[in-house]
Backbone bond lengths (Angstrom), bond angles and torsions (degrees), N, CA, C in turn:
res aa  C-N    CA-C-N  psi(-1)  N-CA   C-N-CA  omega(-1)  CA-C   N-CA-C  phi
1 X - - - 1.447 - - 1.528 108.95 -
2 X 1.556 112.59 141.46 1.185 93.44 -176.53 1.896 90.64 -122.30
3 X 1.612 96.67 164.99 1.561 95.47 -159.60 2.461 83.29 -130.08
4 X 1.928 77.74 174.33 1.801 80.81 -171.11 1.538 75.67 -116.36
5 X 1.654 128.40 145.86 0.864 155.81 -117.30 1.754 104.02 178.90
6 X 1.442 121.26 129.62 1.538 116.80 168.97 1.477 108.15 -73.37
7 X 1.177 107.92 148.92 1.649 111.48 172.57 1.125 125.01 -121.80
8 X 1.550 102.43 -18.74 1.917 111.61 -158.68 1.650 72.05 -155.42
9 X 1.929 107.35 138.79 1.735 106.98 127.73 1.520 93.92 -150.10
10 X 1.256 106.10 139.69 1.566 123.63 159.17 1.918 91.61 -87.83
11 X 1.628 106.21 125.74 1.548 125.25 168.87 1.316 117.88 -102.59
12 X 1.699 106.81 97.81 1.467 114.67 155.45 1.446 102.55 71.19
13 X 1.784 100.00 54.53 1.683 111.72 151.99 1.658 123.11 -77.47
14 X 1.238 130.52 163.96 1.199 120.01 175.37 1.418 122.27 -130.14
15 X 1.391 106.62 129.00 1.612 126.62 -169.30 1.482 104.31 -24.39
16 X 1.409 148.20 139.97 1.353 155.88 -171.26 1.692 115.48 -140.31
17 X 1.542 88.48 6.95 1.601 97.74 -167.43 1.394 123.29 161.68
18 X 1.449 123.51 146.51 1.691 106.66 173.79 1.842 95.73 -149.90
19 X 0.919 106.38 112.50 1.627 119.51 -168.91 1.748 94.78 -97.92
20 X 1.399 110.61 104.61 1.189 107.46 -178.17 1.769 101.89 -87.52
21 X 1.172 135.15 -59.21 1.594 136.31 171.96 1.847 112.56 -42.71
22 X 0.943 115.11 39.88 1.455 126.93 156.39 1.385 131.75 -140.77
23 X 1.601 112.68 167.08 1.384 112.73 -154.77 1.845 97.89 -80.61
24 X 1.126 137.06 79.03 1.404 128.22 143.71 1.607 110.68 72.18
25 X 1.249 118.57 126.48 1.747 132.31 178.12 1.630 122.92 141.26
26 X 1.223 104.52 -178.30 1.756 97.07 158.73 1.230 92.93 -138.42
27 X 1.318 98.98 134.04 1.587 117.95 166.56 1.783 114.10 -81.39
28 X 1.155 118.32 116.91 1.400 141.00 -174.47 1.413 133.93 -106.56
29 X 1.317 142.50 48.83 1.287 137.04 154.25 1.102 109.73 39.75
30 X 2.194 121.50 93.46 0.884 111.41 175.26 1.477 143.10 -43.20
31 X 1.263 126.81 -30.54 1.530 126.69 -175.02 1.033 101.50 -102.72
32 X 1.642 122.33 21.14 2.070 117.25 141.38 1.599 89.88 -79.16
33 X 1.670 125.36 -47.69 1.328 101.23 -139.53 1.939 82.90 -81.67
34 X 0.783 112.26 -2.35 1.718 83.74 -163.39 1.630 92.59 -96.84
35 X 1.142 134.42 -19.18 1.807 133.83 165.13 1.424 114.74 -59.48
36 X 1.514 107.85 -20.19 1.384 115.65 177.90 1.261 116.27 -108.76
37 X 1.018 109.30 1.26 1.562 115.95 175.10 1.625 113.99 54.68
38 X 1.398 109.05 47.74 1.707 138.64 169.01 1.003 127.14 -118.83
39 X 2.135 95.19 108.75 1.595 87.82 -168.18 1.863 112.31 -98.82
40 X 1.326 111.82 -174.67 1.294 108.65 176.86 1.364 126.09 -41.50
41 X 0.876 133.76 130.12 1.578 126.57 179.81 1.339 129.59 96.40
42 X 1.391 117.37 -9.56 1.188 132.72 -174.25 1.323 120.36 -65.23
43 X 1.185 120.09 142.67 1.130 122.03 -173.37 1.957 117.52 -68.07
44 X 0.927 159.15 83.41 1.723 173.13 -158.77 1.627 99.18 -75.84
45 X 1.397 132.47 170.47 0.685 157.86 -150.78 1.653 107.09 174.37
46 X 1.161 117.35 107.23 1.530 124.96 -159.55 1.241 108.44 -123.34
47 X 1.569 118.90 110.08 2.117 119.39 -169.08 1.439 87.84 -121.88
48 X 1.772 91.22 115.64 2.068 85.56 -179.90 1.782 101.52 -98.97
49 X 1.089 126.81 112.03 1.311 140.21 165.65 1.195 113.16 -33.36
50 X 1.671 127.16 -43.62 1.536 117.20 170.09 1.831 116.38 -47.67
51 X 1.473 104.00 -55.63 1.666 96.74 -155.22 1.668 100.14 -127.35
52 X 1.116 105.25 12.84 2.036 114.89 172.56 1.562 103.48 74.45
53 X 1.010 119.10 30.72 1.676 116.23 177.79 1.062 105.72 -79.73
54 X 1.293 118.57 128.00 1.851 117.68 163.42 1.401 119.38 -107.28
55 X 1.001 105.29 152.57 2.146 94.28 179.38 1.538 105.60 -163.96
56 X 1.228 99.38 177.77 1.673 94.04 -174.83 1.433 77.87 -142.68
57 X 1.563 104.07 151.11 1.465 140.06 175.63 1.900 125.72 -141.64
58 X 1.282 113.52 -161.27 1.302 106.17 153.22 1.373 114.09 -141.22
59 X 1.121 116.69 164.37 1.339 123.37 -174.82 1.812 118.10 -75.20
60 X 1.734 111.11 142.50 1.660 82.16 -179.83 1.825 75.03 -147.08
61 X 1.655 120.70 149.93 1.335 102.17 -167.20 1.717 113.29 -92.26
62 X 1.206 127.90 158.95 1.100 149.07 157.60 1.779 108.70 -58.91
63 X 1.149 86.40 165.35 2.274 113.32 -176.08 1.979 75.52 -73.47
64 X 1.543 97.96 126.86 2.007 89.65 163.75 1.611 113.06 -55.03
65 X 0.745 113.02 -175.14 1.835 130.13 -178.52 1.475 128.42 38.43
66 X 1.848 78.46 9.60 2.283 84.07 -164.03 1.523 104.28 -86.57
67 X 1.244 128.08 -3.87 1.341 123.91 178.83 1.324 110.24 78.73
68 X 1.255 117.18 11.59 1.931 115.57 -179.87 0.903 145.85 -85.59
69 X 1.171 118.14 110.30 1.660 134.95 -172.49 1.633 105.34 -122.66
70 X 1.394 104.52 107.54 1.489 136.99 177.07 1.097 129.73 -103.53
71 X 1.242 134.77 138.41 1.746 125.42 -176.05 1.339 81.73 -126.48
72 X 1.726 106.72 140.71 1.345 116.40 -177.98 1.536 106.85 -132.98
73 X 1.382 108.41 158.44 1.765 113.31 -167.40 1.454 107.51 45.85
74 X 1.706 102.65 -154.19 1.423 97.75 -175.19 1.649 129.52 -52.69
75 X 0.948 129.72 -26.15 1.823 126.18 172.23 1.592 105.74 -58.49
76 X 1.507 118.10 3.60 1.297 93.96 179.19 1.509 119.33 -109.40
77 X 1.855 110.90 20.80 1.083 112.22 152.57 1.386 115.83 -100.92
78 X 1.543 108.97 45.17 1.395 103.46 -172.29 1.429 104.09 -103.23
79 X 1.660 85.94 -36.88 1.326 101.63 -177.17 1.643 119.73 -118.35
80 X 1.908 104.27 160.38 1.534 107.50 178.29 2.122 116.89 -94.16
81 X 0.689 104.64 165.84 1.262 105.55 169.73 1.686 113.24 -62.89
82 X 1.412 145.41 95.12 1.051 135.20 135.62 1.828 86.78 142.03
83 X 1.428 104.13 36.72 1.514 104.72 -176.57 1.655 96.42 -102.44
84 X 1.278 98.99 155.68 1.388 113.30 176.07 1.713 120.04 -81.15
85 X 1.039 107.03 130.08 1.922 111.50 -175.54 1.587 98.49 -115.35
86 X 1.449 97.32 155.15 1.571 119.35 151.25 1.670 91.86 -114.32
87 X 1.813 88.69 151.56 1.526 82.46 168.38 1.283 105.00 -167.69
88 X 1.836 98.69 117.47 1.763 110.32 -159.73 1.523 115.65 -115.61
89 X 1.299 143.19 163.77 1.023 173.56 -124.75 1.659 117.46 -177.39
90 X 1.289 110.47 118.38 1.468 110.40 172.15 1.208 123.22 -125.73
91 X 1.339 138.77 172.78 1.560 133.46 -163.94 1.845 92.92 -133.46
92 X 1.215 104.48 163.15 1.650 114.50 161.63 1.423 125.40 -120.90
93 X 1.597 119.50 102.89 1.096 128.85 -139.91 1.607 109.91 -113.96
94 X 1.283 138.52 178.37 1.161 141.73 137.22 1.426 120.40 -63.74
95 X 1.036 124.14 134.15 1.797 112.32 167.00 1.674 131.38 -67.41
96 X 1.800 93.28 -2.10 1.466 88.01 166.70 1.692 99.29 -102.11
97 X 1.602 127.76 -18.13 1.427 107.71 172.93 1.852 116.27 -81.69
98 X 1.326 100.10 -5.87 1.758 101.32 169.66 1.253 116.02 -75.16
99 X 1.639 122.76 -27.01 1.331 112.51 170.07 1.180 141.05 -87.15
100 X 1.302 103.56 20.99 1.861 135.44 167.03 1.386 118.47 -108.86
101 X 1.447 105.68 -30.31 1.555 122.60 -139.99 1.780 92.07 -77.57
102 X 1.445 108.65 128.71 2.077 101.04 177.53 1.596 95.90 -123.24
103 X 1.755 111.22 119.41 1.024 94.44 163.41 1.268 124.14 -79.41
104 X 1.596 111.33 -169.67 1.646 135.79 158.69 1.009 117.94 -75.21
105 X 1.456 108.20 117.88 1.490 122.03 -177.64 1.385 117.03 -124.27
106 X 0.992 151.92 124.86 1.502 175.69 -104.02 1.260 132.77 -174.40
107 X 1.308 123.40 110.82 1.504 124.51 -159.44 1.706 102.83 -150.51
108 X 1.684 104.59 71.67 1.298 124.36 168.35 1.344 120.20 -43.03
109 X 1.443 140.48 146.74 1.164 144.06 160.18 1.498 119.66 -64.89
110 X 1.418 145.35 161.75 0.946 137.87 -176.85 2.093 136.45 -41.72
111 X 1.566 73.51 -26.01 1.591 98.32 179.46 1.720 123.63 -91.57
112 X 1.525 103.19 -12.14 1.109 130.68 143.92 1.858 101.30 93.56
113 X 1.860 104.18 43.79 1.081 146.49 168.37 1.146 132.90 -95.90
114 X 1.173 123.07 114.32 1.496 111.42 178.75 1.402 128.49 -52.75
115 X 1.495 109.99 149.71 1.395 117.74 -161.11 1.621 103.74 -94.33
């Protein structure tokens, strides 16, 4: 049996932008995605803490050190400028490699920098 499993979450980044006139994603601050072990293209899962919106996107990376978290095309009326996100990633596993398996977990500073 195979089971869905977390793999990646960046905890309680904050919105930096929402570019509605583009083709679809969130743009992410490379050294979130690489602490989380999220690569380009990946499929996201986006829980905005302000207003309970959930959505799924893909990942595309940010300038490193800029703190950027972007909602692009339509997800960016999901969200406001300076709202709080979760933002997860899951894998499809065996249930004997889930009971080893540790994801990436992420716990940005306010500026949405690693600590």
């Amino acid at each position: 049996m195979l089971i869905h499993v977390v793999k990646s979450k960046i905890h309680r980044v904050k919105v930096t932008g929402a570019e509605l006139n583009y083709i679809g994603s969130i743009t992410i601050d490379q050294d979130l995605l690489d602490a989380a072990n999220i690569v380009e293209g990946e499929k996201v899962q986006v829980v905005n803490n302000n207003n309970g919106e959930r959505l799924e996107t893909y990942a595309i990376p940010g300038p490193r050190g800029s703190g950027e978290i972007t909602l692009n095309g339509a997800a960016a009326r999901k969200v406001s400028k300076g709202d709080i996100l979760i933002l997860i990633t899951y894998a499809i596993l065996t249930q004997e490699e889930a009971s080893t398996f540790k994801p990436s977990l992420v716990f940005p500073n306010q500026d949405n920098l690693l600590i």
